[in-house]
TORDREN-768932 format. One record per residue (C-alpha): residue in three letters; x, y, z. Coordinates in pm, whole numbers, plus 50000, padded with zeros to 5 digits. Example, Ala and Ser with C-alpha at 12.3 -4.5 7.8 and 13.67 -1.06 7.14 Angstrom:
% residues 2
ALA512304955050780 SER513674989450714 
//
This chain:
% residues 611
UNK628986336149060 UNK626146353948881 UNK624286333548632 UNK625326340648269 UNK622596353148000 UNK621106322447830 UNK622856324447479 UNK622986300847214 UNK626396282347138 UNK627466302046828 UNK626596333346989 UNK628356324147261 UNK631606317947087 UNK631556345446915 UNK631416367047228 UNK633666351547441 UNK635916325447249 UNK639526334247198 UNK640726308846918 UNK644726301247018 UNK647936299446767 UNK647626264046766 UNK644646268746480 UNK644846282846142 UNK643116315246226 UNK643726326046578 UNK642026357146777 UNK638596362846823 UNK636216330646750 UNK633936347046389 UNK630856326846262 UNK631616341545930 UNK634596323145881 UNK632886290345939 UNK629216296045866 UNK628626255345820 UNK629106256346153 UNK626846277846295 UNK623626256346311 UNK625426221346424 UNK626506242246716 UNK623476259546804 UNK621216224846744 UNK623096210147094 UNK621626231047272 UNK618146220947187 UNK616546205647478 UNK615186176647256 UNK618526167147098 UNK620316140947240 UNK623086131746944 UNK625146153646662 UNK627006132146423 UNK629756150546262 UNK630936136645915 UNK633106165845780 UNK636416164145575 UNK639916179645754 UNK639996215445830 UNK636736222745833 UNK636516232146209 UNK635236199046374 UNK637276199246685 UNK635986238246703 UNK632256226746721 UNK632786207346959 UNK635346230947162 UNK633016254247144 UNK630086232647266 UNK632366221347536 UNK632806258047679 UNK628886270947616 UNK628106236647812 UNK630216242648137 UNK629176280148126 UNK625236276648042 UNK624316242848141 UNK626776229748425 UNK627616191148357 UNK630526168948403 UNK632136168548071 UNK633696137247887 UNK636106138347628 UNK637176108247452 UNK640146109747170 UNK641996081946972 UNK645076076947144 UNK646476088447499 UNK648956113747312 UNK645876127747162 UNK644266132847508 UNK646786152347643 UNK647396172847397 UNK644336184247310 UNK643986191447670 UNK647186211147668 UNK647146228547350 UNK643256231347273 UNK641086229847619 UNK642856245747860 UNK644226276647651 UNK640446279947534 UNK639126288147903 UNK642696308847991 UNK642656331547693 UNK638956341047763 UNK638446364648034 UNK634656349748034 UNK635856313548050 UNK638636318048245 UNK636546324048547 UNK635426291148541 UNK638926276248619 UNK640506269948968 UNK643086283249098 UNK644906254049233 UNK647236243848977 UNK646506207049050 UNK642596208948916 UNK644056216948569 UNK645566186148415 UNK645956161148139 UNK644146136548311 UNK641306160948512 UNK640326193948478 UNK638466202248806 UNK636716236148736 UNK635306261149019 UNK631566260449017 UNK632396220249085 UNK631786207348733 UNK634576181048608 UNK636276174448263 UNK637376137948216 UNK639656133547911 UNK639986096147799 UNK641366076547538 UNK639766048247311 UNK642336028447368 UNK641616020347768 UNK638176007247883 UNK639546016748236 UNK640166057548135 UNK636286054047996 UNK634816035848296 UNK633656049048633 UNK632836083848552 UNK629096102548465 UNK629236129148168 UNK626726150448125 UNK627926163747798 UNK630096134747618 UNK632386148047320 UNK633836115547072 UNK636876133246844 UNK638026115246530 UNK636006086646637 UNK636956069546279 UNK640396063946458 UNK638986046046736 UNK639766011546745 UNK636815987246644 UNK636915973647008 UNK637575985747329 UNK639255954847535 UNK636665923647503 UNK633775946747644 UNK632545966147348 UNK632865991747088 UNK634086027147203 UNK630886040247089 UNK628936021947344 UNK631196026747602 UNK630726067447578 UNK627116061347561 UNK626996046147864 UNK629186076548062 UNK625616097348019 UNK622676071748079 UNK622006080948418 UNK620176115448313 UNK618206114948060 UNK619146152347972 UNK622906139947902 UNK624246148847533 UNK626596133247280 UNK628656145646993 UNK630426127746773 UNK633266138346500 UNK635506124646251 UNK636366121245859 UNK635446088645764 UNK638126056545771 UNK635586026445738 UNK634386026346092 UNK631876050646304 UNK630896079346188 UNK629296076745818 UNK627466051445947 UNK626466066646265 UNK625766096846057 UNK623246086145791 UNK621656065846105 UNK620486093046292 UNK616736103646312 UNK617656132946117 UNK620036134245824 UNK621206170745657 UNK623626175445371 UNK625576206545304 UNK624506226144967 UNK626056258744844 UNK624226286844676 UNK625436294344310 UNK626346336044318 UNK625116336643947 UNK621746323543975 UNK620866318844311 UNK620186282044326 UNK621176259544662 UNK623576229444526 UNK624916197144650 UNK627946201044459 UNK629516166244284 UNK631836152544089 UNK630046154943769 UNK630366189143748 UNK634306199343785 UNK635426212743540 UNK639056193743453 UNK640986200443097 UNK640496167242904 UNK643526148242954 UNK645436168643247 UNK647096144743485 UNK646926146643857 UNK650166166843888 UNK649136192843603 UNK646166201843825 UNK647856200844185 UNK650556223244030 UNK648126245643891 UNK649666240443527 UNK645856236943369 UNK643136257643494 UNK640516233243652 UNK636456253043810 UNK633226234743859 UNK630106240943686 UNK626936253343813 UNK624326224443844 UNK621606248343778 UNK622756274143534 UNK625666260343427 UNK627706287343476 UNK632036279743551 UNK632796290043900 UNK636196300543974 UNK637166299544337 UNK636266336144442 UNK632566317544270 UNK633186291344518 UNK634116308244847 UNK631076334044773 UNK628606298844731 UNK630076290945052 UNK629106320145262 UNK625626315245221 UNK625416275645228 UNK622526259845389 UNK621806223445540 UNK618896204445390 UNK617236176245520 UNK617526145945334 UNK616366118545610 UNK613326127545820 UNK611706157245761 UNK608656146045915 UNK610246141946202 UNK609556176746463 UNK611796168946741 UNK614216145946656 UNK616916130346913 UNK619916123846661 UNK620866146546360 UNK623566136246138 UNK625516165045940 UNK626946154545618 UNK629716170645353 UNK631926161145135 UNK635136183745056 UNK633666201744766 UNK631816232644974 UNK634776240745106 UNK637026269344967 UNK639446262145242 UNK640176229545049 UNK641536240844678 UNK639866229444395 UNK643196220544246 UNK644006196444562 UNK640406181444501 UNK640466175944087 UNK644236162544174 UNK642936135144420 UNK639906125844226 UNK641886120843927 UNK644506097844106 UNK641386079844257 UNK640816072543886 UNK644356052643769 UNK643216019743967 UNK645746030444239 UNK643826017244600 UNK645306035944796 UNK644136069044626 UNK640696052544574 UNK640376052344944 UNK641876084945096 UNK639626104944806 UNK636696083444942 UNK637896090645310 UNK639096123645274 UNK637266144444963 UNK633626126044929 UNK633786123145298 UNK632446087245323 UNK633246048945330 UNK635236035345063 UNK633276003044866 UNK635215987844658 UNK633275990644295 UNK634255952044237 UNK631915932744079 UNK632295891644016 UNK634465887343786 UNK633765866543426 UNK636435847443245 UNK635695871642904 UNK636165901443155 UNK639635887243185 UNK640375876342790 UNK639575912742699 UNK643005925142837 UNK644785909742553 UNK647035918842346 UNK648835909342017 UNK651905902742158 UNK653375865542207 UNK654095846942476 UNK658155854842648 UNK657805888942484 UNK658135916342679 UNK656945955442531 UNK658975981642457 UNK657096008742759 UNK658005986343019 UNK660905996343254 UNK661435961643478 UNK660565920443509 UNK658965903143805 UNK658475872243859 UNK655965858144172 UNK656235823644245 UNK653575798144447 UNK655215775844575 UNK653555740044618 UNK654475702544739 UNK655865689344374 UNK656355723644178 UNK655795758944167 UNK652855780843982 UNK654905812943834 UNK654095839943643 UNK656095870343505 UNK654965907043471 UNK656785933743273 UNK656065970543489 UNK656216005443392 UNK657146030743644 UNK654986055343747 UNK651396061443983 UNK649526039543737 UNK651396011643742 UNK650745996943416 UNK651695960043362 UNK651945934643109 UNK651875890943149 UNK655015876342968 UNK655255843443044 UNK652855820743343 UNK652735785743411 UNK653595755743623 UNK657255738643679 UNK657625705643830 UNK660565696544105 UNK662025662144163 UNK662705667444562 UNK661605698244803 UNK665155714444750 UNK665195709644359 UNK664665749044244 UNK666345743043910 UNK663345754143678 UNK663165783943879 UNK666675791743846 UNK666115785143496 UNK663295809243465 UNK665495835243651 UNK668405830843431 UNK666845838443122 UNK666785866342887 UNK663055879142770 UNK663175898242494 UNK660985929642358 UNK659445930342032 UNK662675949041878 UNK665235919642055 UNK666425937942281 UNK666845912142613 UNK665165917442970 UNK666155900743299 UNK664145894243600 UNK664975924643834 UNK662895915344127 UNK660315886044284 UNK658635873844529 UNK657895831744653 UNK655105818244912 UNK657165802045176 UNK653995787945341 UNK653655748245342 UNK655755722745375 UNK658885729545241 UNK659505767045409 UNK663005758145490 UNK663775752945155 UNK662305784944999 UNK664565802445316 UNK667585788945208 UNK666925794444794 UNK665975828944883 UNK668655836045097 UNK671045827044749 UNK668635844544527 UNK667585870844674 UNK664205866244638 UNK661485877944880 UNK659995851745114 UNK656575855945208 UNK653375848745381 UNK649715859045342 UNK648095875945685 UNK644795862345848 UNK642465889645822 UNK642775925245752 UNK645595944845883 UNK646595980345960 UNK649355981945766 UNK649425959345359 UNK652955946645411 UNK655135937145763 UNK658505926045790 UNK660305902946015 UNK663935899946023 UNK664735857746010 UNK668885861446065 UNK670005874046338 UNK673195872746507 UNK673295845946792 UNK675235869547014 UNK673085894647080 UNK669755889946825 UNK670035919146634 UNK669075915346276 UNK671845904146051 UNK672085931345764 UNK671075917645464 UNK669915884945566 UNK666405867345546 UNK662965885845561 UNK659915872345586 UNK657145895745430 UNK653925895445604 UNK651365907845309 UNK647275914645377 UNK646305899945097 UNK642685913945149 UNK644125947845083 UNK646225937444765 UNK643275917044611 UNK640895948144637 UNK643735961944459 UNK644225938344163 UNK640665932444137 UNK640415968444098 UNK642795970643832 UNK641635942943606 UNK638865967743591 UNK640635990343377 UNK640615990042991 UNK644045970642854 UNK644426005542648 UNK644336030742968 UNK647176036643203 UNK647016014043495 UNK645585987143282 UNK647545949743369 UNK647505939942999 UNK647745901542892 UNK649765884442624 UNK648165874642381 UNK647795830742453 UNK649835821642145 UNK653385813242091 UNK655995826741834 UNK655375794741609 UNK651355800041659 UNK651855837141547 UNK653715828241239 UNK651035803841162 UNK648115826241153 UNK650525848940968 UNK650415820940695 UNK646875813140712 UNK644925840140870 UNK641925820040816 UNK643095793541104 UNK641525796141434 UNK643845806741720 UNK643665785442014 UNK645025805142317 UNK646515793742633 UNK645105820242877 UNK641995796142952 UNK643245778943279 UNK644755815543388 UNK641445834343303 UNK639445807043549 UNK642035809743809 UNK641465849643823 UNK638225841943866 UNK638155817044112 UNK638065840844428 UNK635015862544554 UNK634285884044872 UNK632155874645151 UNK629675896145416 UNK633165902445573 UNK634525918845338 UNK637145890845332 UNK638555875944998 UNK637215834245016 UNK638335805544784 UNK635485780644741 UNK636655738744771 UNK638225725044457 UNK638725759444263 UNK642165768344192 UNK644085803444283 UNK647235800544227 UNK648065825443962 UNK645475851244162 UNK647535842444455 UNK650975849644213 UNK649315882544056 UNK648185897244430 UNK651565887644577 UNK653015903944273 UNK651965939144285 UNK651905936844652 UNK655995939144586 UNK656395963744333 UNK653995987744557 UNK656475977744880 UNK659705983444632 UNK658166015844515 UNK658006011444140 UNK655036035044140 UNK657116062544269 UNK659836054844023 UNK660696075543710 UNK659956058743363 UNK662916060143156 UNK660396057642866 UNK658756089042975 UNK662046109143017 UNK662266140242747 UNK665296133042538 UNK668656151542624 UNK669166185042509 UNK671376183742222 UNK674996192642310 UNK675486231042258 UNK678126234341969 UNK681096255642055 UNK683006276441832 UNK686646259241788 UNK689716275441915 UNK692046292641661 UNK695526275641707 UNK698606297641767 UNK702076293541801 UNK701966312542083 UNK702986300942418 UNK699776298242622 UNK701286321142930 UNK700746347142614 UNK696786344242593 UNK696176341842956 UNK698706373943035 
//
């Protein structure tokens, strides 16, 4: 086999790569189409560089860089090749679908395959000039031990786990496949999910950020938030739908880009060094870009996610973070004051419930000689705007008494014009001592039994089935569930809501601490001070903070029971859904009923008209 002409990586894609139906633009590989990246693929190559860090949104071509880094490498600098992915599943397919159509459909590549059917598998691709590929998963220590890379390739490394077995992190481990050379190379890609690669990115020697050039005046942007241009007050599904007309303004000049603008600034983006220009020859270079460069992203699927990111919703905080600015999500919480908590009052009194709200909850906490309760009032819909009715303690005379919170369930709330509310939904901590006897009241209630989770978990809310049939332990339908909740996840939530101004959507509005008979008092004498009762609930909403963990903490001798009642709260209307529910308040009223012309009467028989 003759030795092939020493090209660079782009160049060599671009000549040889056949790009398969499995991606979005199959045929010949074309540098135009993804000039990002060009220089990414042409810096492995570099004797000097040891580590590229990938931190890119979806669909923009990371597998590709390294697919095509993959091939140049076992054509132009023979290696064993490593290539780690999330799951098995992952492995194999990629393999199937990706790697070994990339060297088949290339009469240049294919060369480099055997032809014994055996050396091209999921779990080994033996190729014929005696280099090997090793695919691996992050989930097996074993499938990432024992073998040498000389070119190591770590896809969607944000969906590794944390820890591989009790050794270390999967990071490490690939690390360690090359350390035996000192010419052995890494890459590493992924959008962000809290774990590798922002990080790893912004820690290399060398950090570059993507910047487009404005096709009005020339200048090279990092484009940002500040500047989209979104129709004051167009909702998230105006803009995804394309109803309003949304563009982003030129830092420089100003000028409104539409997105034939924005795929032209694209064309002739540039990176920039923003961490260590002084540095000439350096080991590690982090790429960095958010979703905004990108015309193969709309602009209308960008305003729509940064504008949900803004209704206090966490989950859309954290996939725009993840998926649009392309980095970790921080929670913006500050610690919370007591005033911070007063200022979501309103003038309503206490019991009343207002007029926008579609359903009651109640959440209930349950301890030794009472419960801690409090009741929300919810309106459907992505923001999930609330309102406190009614909180407090109730005592019980034995650990089976539940009569005030039968009471409490029984009762009629009504709205400021008298119409009356009942409690549609709740949920009770069955923690403690007396678990049995929040099983059996739920069972008659129907009221969700729960638990808060240790740590932080994959998914906010679990379920295990309690009845099951004796005979053969299948879950009894419609029996006893015991709700598993991270209540990490739904206190970043809440604490992110109370952020919100009592007169925006999403807000989680307070009463206002006085009763009907203090209202009509200060009605009398407006002069009177008002004494609420929201003191002991503003102190408990305060009484929790995060530590170096990231992990909510309640100091010794502060209570939390009504944070503890608010998080398990809207941890069940987001499991029941409410926020994909339909407001009835927000429904357009009926058409009026089309008016018919009557029917002139006849003495005719009706066999006559219909002859």
């Amino acid at each position: 086999m003759r030795t092939p002409e020493d090209i660079s990586v782009s160049q060599c894609a671009e000549k040889y790569r056949t790009v398969t139906g499995v991606d979005s633009n199959p045929g010949p590989w074309r540098n135009d189409l993804v000039p990002h990246a060009i220089e990414p693929m042409d810096m492995y190559a570099k004797p000097g560089v040891k580590e590229i860090w990938l931190c890119w949104p979806e669909r923009a071509a990371k597998t590709n860089v390294m697919l095509n880094c993959m091939a140049w490498a076992v054509r132009n600098r023979p290696g064993n090749v490593f290539w780690l992915d999330p799951a098995e599943d992952d492995a194999g397919r990629n393999i199937k679908t990706k790697i070994i159509p990339l060297f088949r459909e290339s009469k240049e590549f294919r060369k480099y395959l055997s032809d014994k059917a055996d050396d091209s598998g999921k779990k080994l691709i033996a190729f014929s000039h005696g280099v090997y590929l090793f695919p691996a998963h992050s989930n097996s220590a074993r499938t990432m031990a024992n073998f040498f890379g000389m070119h190591n390739f770590g896809n969607e490394v944000d969906k590794y786990p944390a820890m591989t077995g009790p050794e270390t992190d999967p990071i490490n481990l690939i690390r360690k496949r090359g350390r035996d050379k000192r010419g052995s190379k890494y890459m590493f890609s992924s959008t962000p999910a809290g774990r590798f690669i922002y990080k790893g990115t912004l820690a290399c020697r060398q950090v570059k950020e993507l910047r487009n050039r404005c096709p009005h005046c020339g200048e090279y942007l990092l484009m940002d938030d500040e500047h989209l241009a979104i129709p004051e007050g167009a909702t998230p599904e105006q803009v995804e739908c394309g109803d309003v007309e949304v563009g982003y303004a030129c830092n420089a000049c100003g000028q409104l880009w539409d997105e034939a603008d924005r795929e032209e600034s694209y064309r002739h983006a540039k990176w920039f060094i923003i961490k260590g220009e002084s540095v000439k020859r350096p080991i590690s270079i982090g790429y960095h870009a958010s979703a905004l460069p990108f015309p193969m992203i709309p602009l209308t699927e960008y305003c729509g996610k940064y504008l949900r990111s803004k209704t206090g919703d966490l989950a859309a905080q954290i996939d725009y973070a993840h998926g649009y600015q392309v980095k970790d999500y921080e929670a913006e919480i500050s610690e919370r004051q007591e005033d911070t908590i007063l200022r979501l009052r309103d003038t309503r009194a206490i019991g009343i419930v207002p007029c926008e709200a579609d359903a009651l909850e109640i959440s209930i906490d349950t301890q030794d000689h009472g419960f801690w309760y409090r009741i929300r009032a919810w309106r459907y819909g992505i923001d999930l705007k609330s309102w406190l009715v009614k909180h407090g303690y109730v005592p019980s005379a034995t650990p089976d008494d539940f009569t005030a919170l039968d009471t409490l369930l029984a009762a009629e709330y009504p709205d400021s014009n008298g119409e009356p509310h009942r409690i549609m939904a709740g949920i009770i901590d069955a923690m403690g001592h007396r678990t049995s006897e929040v099983y059996a009241w739920s069972r008659r209630t129907g009221i969700l039994s729960a638990q808060g989770s240790q740590g932080r978990k994959t998914q906010p809310v679990t379920v295990s089935r309690m009845d099951r049939f004796p005979s053969n332990g299948r879950p009894i339908p419609g029996g006893l569930a015991l709700y598993s909740i991270d209540t990490h996840y739904h206190k970043d939530h809440l604490a992110n809501k109370l952020l919100i101004d009592p007169t925006d959507n999403g807000a989680m509005v307070l009463h206002s601490g006085l009763t009907h008979d203090q209202h009509k008092s200060l009605e009398r004498d407006p002069g009177q001070a008002g004494n609420h009762n929201l003191g002991d609930y503003a102190k408990q909403m305060c009484s929790e903070y995060r530590d170096d963990r990231n992990l909510w903490q309640c100091p010794d001798n502060k209570a939390n029971h009504l944070w503890d009642c608010e998080s398990n709260g809207l941890a069940l209307v987001l499991w029941l859904g409410w926020q994909h529910a339909v407001s009835e308040k927000n429904k357009p009223p009926p058409p009026p009923p089309v008016k018919t012309q009557p029917q002139p009467t006849s003495n005719r028989p009706g066999w006559f008209n219909n002859r």
